[in-house]
PLY file of the C-alpha trace (Angstrom):
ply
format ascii 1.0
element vertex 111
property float x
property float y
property float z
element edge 110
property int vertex1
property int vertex2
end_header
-81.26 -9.60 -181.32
-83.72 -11.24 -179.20
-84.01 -14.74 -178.69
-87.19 -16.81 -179.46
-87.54 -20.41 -178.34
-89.23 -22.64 -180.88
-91.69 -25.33 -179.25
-93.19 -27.82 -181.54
-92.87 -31.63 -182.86
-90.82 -32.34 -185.36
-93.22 -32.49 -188.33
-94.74 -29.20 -187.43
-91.14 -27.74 -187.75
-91.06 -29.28 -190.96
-94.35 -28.13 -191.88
-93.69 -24.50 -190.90
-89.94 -24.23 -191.71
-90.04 -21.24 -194.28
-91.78 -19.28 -191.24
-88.81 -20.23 -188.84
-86.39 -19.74 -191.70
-87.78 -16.28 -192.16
-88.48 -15.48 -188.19
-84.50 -16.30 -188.17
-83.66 -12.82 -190.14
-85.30 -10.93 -187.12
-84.73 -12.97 -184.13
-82.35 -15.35 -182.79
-83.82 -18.92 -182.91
-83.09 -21.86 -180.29
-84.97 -25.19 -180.18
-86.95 -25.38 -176.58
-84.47 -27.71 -174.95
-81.98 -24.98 -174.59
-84.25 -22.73 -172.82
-82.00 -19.84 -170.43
-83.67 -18.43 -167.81
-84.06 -14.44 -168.48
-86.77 -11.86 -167.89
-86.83 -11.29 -171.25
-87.65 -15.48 -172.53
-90.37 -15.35 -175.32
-91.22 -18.87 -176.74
-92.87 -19.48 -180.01
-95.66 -22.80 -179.56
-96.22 -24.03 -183.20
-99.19 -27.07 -182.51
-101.37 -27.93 -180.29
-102.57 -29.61 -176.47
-99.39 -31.85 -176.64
-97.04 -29.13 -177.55
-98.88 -26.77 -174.79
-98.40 -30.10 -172.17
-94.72 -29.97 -173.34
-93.87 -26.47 -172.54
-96.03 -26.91 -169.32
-94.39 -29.90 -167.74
-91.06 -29.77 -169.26
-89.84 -26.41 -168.40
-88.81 -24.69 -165.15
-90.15 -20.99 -164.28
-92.90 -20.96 -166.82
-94.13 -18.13 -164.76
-91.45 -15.57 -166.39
-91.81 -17.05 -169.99
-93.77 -15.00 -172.59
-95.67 -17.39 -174.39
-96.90 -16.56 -178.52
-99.48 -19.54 -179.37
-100.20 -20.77 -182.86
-103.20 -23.14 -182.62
-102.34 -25.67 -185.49
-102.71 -29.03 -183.45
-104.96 -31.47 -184.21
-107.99 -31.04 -181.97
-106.75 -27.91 -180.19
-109.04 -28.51 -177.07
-107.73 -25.51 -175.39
-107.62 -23.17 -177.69
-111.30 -23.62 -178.30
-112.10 -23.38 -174.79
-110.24 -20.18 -175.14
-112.50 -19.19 -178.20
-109.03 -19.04 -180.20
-108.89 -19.77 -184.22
-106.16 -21.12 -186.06
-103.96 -18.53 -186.67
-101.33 -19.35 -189.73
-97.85 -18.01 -188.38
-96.47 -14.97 -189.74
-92.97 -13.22 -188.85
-95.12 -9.93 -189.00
-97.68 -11.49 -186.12
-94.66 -12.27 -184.37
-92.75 -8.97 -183.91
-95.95 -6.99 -183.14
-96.64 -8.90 -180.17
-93.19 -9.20 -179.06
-92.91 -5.00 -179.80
-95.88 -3.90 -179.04
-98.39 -6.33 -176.65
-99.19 -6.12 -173.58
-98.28 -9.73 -171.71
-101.38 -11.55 -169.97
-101.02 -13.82 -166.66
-102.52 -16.76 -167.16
-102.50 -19.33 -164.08
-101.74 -22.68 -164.22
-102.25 -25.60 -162.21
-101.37 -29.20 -161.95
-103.60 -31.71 -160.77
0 1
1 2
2 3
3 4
4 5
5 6
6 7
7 8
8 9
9 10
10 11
11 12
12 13
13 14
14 15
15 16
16 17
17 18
18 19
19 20
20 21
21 22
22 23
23 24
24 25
25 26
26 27
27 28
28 29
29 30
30 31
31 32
32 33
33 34
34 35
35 36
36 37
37 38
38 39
39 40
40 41
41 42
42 43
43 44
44 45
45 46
46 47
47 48
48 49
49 50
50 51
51 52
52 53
53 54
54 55
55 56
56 57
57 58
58 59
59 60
60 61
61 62
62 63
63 64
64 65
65 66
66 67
67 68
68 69
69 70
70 71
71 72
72 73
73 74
74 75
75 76
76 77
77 78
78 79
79 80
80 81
81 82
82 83
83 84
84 85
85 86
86 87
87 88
88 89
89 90
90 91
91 92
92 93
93 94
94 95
95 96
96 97
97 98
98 99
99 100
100 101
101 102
102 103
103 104
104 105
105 106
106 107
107 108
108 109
109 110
């Protein structure tokens, strides 16, 4: 069973907790703060800029982390920039990409 990292405040897992519950049947779920460092690391963003910041900042070889982004922050500056829509999260959504998608590179920077 593969493992999927869950990054998001604590209302938005409250807000979204019948989609973790359910993405739990499929997939093995551990909060961000446990993160291992694998080739095979997918993490699950539920939110927004702050959450995105988070994961950033927070976490060590973001480079070899497979990233699935729901946009359901408040402003969601970058996902517009990115021409993104919210996208409500569904388990389905979740095991295509992680079965089936191609990964992107996506640079990232610190100033």
């Amino acid at each position: 069973m593969n493992n999927i990292y869950i990054c998001a405040s604590s209302e938005k897992k409250s807000e979204y907790s019948s989609f973790i519950e359910e993405l739990s049947l499929t997939f093995n779920i551990k909060e961000i703060k446990d993160i291992e460092d694998d080739e095979d690391t997918t993490v699950v963003v539920l939110g927004g800029d702050g959450s995105l910041n988070y994961l950033i900042n927070n976490i060590e070889n973001i480079n070899r982390l497979k990233v699935i982004y729901f946009p359901l922050g408040t402003a969601n500056d970058f996902a517009r920039s990115l021409s993104l829509n919210p996208i409500q999260p569904e388990v389905s959504i979740v095991k295509d990409i992680v079965n089936n998608s191609p990964t992107v590179t996506i640079p990232i920077m610190s100033c």
